[in-house]
C-alpha positions in Angstrom: 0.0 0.0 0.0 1.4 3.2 -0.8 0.6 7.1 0.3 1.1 9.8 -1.8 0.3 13.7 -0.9 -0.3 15.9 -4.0 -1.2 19.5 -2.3 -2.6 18.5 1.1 -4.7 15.9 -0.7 -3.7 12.6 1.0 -4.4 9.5 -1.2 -3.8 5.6 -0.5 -2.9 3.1 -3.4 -2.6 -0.2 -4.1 0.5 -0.9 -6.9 2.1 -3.9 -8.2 5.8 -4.2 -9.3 4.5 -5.0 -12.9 3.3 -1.3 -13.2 5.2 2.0 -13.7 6.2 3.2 -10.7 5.0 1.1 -7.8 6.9 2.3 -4.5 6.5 6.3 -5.3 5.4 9.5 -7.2 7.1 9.3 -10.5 9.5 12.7 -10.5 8.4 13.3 -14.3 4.5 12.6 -12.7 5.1 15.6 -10.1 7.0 17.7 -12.5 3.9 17.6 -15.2 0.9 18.0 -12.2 3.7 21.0 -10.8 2.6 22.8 -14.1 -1.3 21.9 -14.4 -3.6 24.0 -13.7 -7.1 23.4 -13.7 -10.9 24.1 -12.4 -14.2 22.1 -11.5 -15.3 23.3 -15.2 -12.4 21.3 -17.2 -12.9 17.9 -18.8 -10.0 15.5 -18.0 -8.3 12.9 -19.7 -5.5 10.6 -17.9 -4.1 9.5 -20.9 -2.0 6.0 -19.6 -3.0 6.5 -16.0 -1.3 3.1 -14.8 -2.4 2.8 -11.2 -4.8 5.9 -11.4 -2.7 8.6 -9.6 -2.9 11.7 -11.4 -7.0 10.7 -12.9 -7.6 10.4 -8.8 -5.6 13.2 -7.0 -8.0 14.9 -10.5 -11.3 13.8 -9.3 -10.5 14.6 -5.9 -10.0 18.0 -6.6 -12.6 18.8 -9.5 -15.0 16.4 -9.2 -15.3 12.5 -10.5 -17.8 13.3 -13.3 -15.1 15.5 -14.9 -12.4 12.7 -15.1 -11.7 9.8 -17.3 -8.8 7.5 -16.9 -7.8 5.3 -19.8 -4.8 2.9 -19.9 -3.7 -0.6 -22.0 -2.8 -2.7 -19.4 -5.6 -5.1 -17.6 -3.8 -5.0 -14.3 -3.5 -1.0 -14.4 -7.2 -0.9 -14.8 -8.3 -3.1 -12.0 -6.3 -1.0 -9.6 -7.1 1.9 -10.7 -11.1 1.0 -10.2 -10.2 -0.3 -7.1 -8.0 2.9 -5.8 -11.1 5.2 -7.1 -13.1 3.2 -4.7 -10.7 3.5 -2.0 -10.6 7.1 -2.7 -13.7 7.8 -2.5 -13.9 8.7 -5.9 -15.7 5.7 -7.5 -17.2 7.7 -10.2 -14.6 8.5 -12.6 -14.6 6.7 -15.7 -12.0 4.2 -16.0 -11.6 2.6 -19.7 -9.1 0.2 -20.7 -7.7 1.1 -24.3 -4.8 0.8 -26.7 -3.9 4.9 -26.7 -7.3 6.5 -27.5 -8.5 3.8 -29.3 -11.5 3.4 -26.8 -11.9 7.0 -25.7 -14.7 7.9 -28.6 -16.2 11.4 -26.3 -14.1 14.8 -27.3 -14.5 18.2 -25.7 -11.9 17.4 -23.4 -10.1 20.7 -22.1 -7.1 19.0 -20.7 -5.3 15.7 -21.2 -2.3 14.7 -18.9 0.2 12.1 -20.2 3.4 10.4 -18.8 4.3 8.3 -22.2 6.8 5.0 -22.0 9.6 7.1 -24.0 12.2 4.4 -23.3 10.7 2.7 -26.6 10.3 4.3 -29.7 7.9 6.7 -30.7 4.9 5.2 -31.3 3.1 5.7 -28.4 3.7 9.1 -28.1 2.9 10.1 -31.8 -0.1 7.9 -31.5 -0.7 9.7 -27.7 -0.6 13.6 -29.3 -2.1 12.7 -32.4 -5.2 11.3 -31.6 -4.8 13.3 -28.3 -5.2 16.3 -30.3 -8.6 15.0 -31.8 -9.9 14.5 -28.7 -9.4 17.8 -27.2 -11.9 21.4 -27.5 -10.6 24.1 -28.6 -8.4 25.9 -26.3 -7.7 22.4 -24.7 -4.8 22.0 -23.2 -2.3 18.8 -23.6 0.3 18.0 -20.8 3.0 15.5 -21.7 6.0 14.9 -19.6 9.3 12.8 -20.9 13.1 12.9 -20.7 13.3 13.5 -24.2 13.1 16.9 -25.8 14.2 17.2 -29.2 11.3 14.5 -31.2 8.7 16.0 -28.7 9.3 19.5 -29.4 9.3 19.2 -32.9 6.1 17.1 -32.7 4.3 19.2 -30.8 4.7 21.9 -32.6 3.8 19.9 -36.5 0.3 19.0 -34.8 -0.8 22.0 -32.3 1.4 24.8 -34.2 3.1 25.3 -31.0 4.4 24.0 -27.4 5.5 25.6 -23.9 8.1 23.8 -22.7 9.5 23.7 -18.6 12.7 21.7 -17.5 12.2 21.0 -13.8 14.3 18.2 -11.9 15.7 16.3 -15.3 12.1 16.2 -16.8 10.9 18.4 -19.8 7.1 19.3 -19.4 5.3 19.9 -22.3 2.1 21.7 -22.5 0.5 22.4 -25.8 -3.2 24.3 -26.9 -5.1 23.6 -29.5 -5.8 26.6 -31.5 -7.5 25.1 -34.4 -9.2 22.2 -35.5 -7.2 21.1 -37.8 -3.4 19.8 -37.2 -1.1 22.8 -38.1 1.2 20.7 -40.7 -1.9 19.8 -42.3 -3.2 22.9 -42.1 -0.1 24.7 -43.5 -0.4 22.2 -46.7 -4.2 22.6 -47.0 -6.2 25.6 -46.0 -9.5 23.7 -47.3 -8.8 20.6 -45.7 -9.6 19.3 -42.1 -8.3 16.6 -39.8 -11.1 14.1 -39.2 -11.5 13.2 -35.6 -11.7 9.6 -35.7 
């Protein structure tokens, strides 16, 4: 069992040694929620939430019918539900799904990510993408890696443009979408839209 405190709210999980992260806060996790901000009116997307942290510590603060959590792995998702319970959060909406391959609502106004970006780059470009898709305009996407030369430069082919914060070894990413349309695409095509899938 394992306590983490995120800005006086207190929270009790159960991990497993098979998941990111098991015996603490991830640095890059409290790097990318140091640079969040958001309100009860936001719609929120833990994109890969593993053992539900950041979609929880979420809920808690703004509400459980705000917040979905979506993540690949079977064993992520059944703690998750079961730390929203012992949360007290049990509403929140906890999907399991390949990216955003299961997340078919849009309109979300922030997304929060922590990708694997020890492998290649699928996941990610996959992750900020369809992530882009999915958010409304003047949504807000938070991605935190160790990597900062593929991200940047990502970033800014699909939104048109990224903040960017070092803090303790971790680059923090935080992008708006301005348009609907990605701004690579848009740059080729002013007639043309991206589809939201």
């Amino acid at each position: 069992m394992l306590t983490i405190t995120i800005n006086n709210e207190t929270m009790t999980f159960h991990t497993d040694p098979s998941l990111f992260s098991p015996g603490a806060l991830d640095a890059g996790t409290k790097a990318m929620l140091s640079c969040a901000q958001f309100s009860a009116a936001d719609k929120v997307l833990d994109l890969g939430c593993g053992y539900g942290v950041v979609g929880i510590y979420l809920a808690r603060v703004i509400g459980s019918d705000r917040v979905t959590l979506c993540d690949v792995d079977p064993a992520a998702i059944r703690l998750a539900r079961l730390n929203s319970k012992l949360n007290q959060v049990s509403g929140i909406r906890i999907i399991q799904s390949d990216g955003l391959s299961q997340i078919d609502d849009t309109g979300y106004t922030l997304i929060l990510s922590n990708p694997p970006y020890h492998a290649d780059f699928k996941v990610a470009k996959h992750f900020i993408e369809k992530g882009f898709n999915r958010l409304a305009l003047g949504g807000k996407m938070l991605m935190v890696t160790r990597r900062k030369k593929w991200y940047k430069e990502k970033f800014i082919s699909v939104f048109g443009g990224v903040r960017m914060t070092e803090k303790d070894g971790y680059y923090v990413f935080i992008a708006e979408k301005r348009s609907a349309s990605y701004a690579a695409k848009k740059r080729s095509s002013k007639h043309k839209t991206h589809p939201a899938d």
